[in-house]
C-alpha positions in Angstrom: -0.9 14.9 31.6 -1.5 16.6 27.8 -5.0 16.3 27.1 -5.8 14.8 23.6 -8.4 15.6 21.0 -10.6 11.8 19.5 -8.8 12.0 16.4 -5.4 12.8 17.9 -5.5 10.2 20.2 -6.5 7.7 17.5 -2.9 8.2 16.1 -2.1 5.7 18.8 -1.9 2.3 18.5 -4.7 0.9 19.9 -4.0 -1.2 23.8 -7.2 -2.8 24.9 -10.2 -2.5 23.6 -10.6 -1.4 19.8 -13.1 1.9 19.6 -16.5 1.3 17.4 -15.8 1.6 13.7 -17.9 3.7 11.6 -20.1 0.9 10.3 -21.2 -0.2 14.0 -23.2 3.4 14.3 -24.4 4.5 11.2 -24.0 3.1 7.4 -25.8 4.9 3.8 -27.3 1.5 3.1 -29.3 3.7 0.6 -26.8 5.2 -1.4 -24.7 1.7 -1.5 -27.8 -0.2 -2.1 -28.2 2.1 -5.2 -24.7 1.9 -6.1 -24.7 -2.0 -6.2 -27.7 -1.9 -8.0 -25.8 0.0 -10.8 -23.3 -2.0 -10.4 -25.0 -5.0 -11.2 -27.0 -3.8 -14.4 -23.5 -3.3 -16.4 -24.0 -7.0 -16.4 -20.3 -7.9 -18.7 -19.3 -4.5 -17.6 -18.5 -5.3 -14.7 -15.1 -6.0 -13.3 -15.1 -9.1 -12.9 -17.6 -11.1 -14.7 -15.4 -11.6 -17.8 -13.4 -14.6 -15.6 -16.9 -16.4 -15.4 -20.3 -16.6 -13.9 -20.4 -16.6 -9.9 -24.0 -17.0 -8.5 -23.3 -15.0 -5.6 -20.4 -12.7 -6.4 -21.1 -9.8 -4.1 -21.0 -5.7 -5.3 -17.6 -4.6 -5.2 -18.8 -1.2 -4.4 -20.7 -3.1 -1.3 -17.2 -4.6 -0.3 -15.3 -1.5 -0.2 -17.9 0.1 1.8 -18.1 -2.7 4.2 -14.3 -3.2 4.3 -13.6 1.3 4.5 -16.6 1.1 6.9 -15.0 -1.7 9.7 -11.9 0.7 9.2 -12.6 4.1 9.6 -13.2 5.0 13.3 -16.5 6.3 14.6 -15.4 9.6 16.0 -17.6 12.3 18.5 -18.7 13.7 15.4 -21.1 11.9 13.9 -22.1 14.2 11.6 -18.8 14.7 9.8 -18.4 11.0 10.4 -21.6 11.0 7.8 -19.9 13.8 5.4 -16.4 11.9 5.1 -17.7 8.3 4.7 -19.5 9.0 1.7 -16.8 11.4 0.4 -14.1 8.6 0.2 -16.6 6.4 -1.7 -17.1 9.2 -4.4 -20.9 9.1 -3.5 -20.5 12.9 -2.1 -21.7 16.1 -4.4 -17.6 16.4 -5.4 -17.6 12.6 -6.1 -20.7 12.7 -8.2 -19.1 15.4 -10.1 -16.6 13.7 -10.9 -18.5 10.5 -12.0 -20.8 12.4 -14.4 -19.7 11.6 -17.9 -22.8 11.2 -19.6 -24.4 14.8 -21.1 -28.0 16.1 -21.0 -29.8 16.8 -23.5 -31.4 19.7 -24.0 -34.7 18.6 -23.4 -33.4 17.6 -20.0 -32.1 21.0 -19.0 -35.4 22.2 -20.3 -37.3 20.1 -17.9 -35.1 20.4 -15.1 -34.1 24.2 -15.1 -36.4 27.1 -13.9 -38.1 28.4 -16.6 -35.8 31.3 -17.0 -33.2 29.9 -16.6 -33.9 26.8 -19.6 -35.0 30.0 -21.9 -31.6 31.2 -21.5 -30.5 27.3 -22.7 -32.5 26.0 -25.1 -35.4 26.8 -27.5 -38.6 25.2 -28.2 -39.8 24.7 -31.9 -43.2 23.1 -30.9 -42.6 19.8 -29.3 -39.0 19.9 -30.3 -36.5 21.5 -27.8 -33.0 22.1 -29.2 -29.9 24.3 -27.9 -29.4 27.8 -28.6 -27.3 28.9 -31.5 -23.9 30.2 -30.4 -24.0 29.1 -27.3 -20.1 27.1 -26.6 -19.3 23.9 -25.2 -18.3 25.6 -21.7 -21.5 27.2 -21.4 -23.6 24.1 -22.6 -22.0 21.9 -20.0 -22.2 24.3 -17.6 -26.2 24.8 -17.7 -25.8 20.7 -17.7 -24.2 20.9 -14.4 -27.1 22.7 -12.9 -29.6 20.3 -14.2 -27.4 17.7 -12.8 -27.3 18.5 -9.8 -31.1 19.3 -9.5 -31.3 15.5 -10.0 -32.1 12.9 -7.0 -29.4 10.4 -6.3 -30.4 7.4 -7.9 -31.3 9.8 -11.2 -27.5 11.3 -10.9 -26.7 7.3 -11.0 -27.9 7.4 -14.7 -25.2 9.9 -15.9 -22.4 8.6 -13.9 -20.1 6.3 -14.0 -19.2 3.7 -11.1 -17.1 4.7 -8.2 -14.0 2.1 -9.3 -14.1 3.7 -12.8 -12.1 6.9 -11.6 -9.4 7.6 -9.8 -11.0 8.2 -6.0 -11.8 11.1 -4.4 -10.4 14.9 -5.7 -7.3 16.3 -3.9 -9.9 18.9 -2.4 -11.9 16.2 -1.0 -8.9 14.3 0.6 -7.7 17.5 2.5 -11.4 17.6 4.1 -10.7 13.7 4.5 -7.8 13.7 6.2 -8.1 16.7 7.9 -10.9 15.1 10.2 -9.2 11.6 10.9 -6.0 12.6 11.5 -4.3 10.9 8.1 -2.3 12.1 5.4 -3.2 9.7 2.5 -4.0 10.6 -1.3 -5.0 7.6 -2.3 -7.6 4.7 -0.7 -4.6 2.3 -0.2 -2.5 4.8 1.4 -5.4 5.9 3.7 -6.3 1.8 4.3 -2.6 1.2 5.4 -2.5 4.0 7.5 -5.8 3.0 9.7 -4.5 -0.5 9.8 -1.3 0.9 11.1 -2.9 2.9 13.9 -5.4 0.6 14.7 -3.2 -2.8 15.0 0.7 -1.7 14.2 0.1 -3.6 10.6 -1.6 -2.8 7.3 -5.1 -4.8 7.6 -5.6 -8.3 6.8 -8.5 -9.6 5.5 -9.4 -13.3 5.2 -12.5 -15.3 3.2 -12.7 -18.8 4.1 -15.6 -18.9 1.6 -14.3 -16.8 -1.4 -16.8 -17.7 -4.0 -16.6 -15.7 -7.1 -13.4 -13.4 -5.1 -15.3 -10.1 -4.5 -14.3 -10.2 -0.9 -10.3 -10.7 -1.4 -9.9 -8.4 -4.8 -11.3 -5.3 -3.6 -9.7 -5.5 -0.3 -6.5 -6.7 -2.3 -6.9 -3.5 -4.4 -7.4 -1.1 -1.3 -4.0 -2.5 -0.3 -5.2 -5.0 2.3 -3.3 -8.0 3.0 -5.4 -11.2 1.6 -6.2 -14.7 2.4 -8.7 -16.3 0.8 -10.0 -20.4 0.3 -13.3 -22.1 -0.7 -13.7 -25.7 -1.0 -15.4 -25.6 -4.6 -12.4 -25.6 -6.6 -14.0 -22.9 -9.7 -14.8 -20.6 -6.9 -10.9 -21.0 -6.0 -9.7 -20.2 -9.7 -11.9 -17.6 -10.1 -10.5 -15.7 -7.1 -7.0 -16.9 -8.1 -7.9 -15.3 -11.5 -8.9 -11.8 -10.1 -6.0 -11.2 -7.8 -3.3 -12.7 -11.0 -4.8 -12.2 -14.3 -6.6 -9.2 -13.9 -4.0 -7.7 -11.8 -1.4 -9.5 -14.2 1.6 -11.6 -13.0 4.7 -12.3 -11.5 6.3 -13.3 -15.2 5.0 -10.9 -17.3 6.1 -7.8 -14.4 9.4 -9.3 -14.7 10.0 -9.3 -17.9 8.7 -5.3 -18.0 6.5 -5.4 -21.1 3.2 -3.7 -19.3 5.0 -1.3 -16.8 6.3 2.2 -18.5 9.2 4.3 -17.3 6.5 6.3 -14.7 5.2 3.1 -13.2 1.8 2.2 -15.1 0.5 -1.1 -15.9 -1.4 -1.1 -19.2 -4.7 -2.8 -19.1 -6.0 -2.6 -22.6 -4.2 -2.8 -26.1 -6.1 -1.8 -28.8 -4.7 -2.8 -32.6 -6.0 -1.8 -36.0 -5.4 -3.4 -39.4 -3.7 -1.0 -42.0 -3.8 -1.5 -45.5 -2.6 0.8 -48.9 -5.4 2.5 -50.4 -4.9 2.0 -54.2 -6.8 5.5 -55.0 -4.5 7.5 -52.7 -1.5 5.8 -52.3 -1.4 6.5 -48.7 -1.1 3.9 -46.3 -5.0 4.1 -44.2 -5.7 2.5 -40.4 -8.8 1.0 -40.5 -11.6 0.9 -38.3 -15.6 1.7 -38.2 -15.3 4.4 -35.7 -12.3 6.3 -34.0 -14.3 6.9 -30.2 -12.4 5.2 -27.8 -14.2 5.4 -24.9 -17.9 7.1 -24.7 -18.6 6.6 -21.4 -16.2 7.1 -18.7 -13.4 9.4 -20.0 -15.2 10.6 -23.8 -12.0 9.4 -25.5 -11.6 9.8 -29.5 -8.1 8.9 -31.8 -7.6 11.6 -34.3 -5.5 10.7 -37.6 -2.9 12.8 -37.8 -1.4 13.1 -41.8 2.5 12.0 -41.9 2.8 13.3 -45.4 6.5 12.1 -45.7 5.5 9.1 -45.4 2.0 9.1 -46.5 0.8 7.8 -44.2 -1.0 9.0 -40.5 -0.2 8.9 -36.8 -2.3 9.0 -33.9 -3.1 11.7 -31.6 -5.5 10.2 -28.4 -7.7 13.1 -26.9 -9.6 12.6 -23.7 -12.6 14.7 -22.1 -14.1 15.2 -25.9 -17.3 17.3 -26.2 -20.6 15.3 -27.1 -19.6 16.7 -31.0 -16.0 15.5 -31.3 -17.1 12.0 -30.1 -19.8 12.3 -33.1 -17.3 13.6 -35.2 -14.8 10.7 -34.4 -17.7 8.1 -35.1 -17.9 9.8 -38.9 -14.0 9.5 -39.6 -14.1 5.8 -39.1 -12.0 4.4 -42.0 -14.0 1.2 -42.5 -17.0 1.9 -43.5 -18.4 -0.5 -46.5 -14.7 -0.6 -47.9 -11.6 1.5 -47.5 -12.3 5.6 -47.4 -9.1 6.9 -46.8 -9.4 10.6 -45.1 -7.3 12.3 -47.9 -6.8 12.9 -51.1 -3.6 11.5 -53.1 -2.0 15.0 -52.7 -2.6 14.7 -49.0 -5.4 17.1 -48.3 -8.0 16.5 -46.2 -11.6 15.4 -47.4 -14.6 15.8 -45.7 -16.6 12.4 -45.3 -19.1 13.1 -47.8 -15.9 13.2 -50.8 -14.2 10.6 -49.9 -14.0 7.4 -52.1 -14.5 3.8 -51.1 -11.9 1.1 -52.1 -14.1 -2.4 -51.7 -12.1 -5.4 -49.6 -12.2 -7.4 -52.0 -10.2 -5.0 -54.7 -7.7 -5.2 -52.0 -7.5 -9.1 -51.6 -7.1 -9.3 -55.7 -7.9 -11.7 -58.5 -5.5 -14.1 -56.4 -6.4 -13.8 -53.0 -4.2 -13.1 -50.4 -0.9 -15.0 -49.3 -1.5 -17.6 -46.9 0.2 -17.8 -43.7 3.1 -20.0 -42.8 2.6 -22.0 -39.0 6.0 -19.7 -38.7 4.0 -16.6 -39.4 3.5 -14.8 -36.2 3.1 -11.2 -37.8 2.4 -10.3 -41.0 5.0 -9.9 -43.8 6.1 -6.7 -45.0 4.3 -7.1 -48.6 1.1 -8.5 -47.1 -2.3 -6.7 -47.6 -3.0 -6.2 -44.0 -0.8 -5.0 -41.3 -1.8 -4.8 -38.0 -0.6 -1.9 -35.9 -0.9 -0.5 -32.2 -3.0 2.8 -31.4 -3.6 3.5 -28.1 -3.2 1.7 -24.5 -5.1 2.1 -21.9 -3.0 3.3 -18.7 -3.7 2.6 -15.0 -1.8 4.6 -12.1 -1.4 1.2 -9.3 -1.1 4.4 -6.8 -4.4 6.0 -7.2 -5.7 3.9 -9.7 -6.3 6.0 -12.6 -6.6 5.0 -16.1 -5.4 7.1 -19.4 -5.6 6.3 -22.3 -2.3 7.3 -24.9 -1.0 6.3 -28.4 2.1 4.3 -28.5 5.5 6.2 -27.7 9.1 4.7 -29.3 9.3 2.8 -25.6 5.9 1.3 -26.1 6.7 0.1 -29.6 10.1 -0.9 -28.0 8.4 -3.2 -25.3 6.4 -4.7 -28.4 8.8 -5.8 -30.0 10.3 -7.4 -26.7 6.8 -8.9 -26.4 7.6 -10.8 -30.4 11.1 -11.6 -29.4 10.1 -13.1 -26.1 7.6 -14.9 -28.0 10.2 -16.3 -30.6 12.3 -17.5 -28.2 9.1 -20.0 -26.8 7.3 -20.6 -29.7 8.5 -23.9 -31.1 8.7 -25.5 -27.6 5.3 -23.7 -26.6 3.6 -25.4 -29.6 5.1 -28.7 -29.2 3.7 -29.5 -25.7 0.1 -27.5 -26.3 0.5 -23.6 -25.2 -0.2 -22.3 -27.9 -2.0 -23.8 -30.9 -0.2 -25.6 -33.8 -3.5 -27.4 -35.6 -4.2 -26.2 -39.0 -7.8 -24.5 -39.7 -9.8 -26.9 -41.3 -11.7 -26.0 -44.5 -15.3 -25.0 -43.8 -18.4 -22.9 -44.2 -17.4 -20.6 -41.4 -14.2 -21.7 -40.9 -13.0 -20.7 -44.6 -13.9 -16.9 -43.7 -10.4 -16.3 -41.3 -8.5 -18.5 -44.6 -10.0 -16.5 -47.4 -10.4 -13.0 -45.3 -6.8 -12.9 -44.0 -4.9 -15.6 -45.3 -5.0 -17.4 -41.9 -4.2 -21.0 -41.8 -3.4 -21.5 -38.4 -5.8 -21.2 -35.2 -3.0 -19.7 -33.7 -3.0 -17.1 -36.9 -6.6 -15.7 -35.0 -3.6 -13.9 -32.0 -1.1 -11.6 -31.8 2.6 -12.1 -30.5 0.7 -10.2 -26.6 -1.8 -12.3 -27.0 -0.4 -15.7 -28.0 2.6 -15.0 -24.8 -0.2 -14.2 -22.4 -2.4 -16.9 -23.5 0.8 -19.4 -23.4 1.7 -18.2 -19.6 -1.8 -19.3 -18.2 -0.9 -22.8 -19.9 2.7 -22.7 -18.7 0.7 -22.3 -15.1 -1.2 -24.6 -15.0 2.0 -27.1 -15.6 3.3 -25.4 -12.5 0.1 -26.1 -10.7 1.0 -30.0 -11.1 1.1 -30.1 -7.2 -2.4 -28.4 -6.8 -4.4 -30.6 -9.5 -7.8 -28.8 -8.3 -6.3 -25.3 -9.0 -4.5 -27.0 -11.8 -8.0 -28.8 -13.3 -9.8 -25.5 -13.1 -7.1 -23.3 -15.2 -7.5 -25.7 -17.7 -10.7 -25.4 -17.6 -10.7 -21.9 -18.0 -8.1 -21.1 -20.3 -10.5 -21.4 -23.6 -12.8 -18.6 -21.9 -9.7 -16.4 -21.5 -8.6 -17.2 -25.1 -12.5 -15.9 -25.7 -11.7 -12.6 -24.9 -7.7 -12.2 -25.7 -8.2 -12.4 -29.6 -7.4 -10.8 -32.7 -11.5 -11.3 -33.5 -12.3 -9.0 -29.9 -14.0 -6.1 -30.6 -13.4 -3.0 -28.9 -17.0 -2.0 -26.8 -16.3 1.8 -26.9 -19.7 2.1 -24.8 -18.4 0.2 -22.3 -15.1 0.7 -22.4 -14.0 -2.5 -22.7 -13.1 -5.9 -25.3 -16.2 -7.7 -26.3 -15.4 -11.7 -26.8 -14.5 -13.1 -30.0 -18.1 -14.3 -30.7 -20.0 -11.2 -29.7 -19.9 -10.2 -33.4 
């Protein structure tokens, strides 16, 4: 008989008795405990929170720990068992490293450095401590790096991002992974199926018979677990319903292949910007405060890139931006007190400090501005504001990464498949309550969308995305007839999804995310 190694053996099929898992002998209740403490102080950050409040909706950090934990096998190496568990959570040295976005300052290096090595860093002006002229970005981070890593865990937490907010562990840290359980996975879901497979012939199955706010059934859903989930208070039903198909999308909108691109992403985030002519230039200027896209996790920034043809600008997306770019992007914003439009009529770049300011209100004229038509689902080509698409947000579904790029001709192809589709629904859509039809009504507040946009409409404050996304959850609920509970509670909903799927959203560049129409 060929004697076996543990770990080849566990390439078997288990017959009889199933060996301890990982999380029967040991667990890092520390480092998770401090994880789901971060995790729980991003308050709106997190995932999920933006379908509504749950009392007890657990960590999802704690979930995946608990669900990888049952999984992985406890092996007669406990000690690498403790080395790889951690790893696959990102809460490893090479998983920290790759969660730290946030820089130090220099006074932190200072304080956390030896002394000669900080000399070498920064310099001290009394109590001020600054960096030291001519040093680069490379060699900045790089003495950041150090004083990162001098840090204890929970103070590492500070400057990191959470563990779901990257793409999983680094391919160096999946050979030392798979290397000791026997598995050949590069991604969480691949390595999830391939345990379930040795350990029961099928990928794993997880059920919740008391879902609540759906922690249990989305992570596991999104380490590729098969789910089953129920609870008898019908919100805590839609809200689970609501993680695994609106934030994972649906069956409708996949079809119709206006969020996949050619290499298999789902897009996650749309951001739009107004554009308007700038009467001192000529040039045709996107507007917004600030062009940083995302600060935290990923340090993104959209540079304007001249189109002098056409006077007007494109957009160039930039990820992994030094803590100067990002400042620099926050000084180019367009929309600052009026129109400042980044060049000059001949087309040459001005710095901020030279560039003029066209007020709104020149722009809206003596007249005001057209009003809308209930037809009007974009604006018309001679209308002061134009609304245009800048970047998406990208997420791999293998490994679960997210990018961030401007618009290519297919993305502004699928956009104008998103306004046709919309077309073809809209009369019918309005008549039986999808989407709005009711005219705004004159007001104090409610005369700001007529007088600032020419909106007369409510359903004037979406886009042709929005409006078709918005209209599906209606359209579902009509398909729920047979399941009034489920049917009740997506009704009840739909408003707060309407909240944060809105031409008046704001983009939270801190947080990487779309604050809800009435954060402002």
């Amino acid at each position: 008989m060929t004697e076996r190694t543990a770990t080849e053996a566990e390439l078997i099929p288990v017959k009889g008795p199933a060996p301890r898992s990982f999380i029967e002998v040991q667990f890092p209740v520390a480092k998770v405990s401090a994880e789901s403490y971060k995790e729980r102080k991003a308050v709106a950050g997190q995932t999920l929170t933006g379908l509504g409040k749950w009392w007890g909706r657990k960590p999802l950090i704690l979930v995946r720990a608990i669900i990888l934990g049952l999984l992985l096998p406890a092996t007669d190496d406990p000690a690498r068992d403790r080395e790889v568990f951690p790893a696959l959570l990102t809460m490893d040295d090479d998983g920290l490293m790759r969660r730290w976005k946030k820089s130090l300052s220099a006074k932190d290096v200072a304080e956390l450095l030896p002394p000669s090595a900080a000399a070498d860093a920064v310099i001290r002006t009394g109590i001020k401590v600054a960096w030291r002229t001519g040093l680069t970005a490379e060699q900045r981070k790089g003495y950041q790096a150090r004083a990162f890593r001098s840090l204890s865990y929970d103070k590492k937490l500070d400057y990191c991002v959470r563990p779901e907010e990257i793409d999983g562990p680094s391919p160096a840290a999946w050979a030392t992974i798979n290397a000791h359980l026997g598995t050949s996975a590069a991604s969480l879901p691949e390595l999830v199926r391939e345990l379930g497979e040795r350990r029961w012939g099928h990928t794993p199955r997880v059920g919740d018979a008391f879902c609540g706010g759906g922690s249990i059934p989305f992570e596991a859903a999104r380490l590729g677990c098969d789910v089953y989930a129920s609870d008898i208070n019908p919100v805590a039903g839609l809200l689970t319903w609501g993680a695994l198909n609106i934030v994972g999308g649906g069956p409708e909108v996949d079809e119709w292949g206006i969020e996949r691109n050619e290499a298999g992403e789902i897009a996650d985030a749309y951001l739009y910007c107004n554009e308007v002519v700038d009467p001192n230039t000529g040039w045709t200027v996107p507007l917004a405060p600030s062009w940083v896209i995302a600060r935290r996790a990923d340090q993104v920034v959209a540079r304007l890139i001249p189109d002098a043809a056409n006077r007007r600008f494109d957009f160039e997306i930039v990820s992994g931006v030094s803590t100067d770019e990002l400042r620099q992007a926050e000084d180019e914003g367009t929309a600052k007190g009026g129109v400042r439009s980044p060049v000059n009529r001949n087309g040459d770049w001005l710095p901020p400090s030279q560039r003029q300011t066209t007020s709104i209100e020149q722009l809206r004229g003596s007249t005001g501005l057209r009003r809308w038509a209930n037809q009007d689902i974009v604006p018309r080509s001679e209308d002061v504001f134009q609304e245009r698409l800048y970047c998406i947000r990208w997420v791999d579904q293998a490994t679960g990464k997210r990018s961030y790029r401007a618009p290519d001709t297919d993305d502004l192809a699928r956009e104008g498949r998103v306004l046709e589709l919309l077309r073809e629904r809209f009369v019918d859509w309005q008549s039986v309550g999808y989407i709005p039809s009711r005219k705004i009504e004159p007001g104090h507040k409610t005369d700001e969308p007529i007088r600032t946009r020419g909106w007369t409409h409510w359903h004037h404050l979406f886009n042709p995305r929005q409006l078709l996304g918005n209209g599906l959850v209606m359209l579902t609920s009509d398909l729920l007839s047979g399941n009034q509970a489920e049917r009740v509670a997506l009704l009840l909903t739909s408003g707060k999804i309407s909240n944060i799927n809105s031409k008046l959203c704001q983009w939270h560049s801190a947080r990487d995310q779309t604050a809800h129409t009435f954060y402002n």
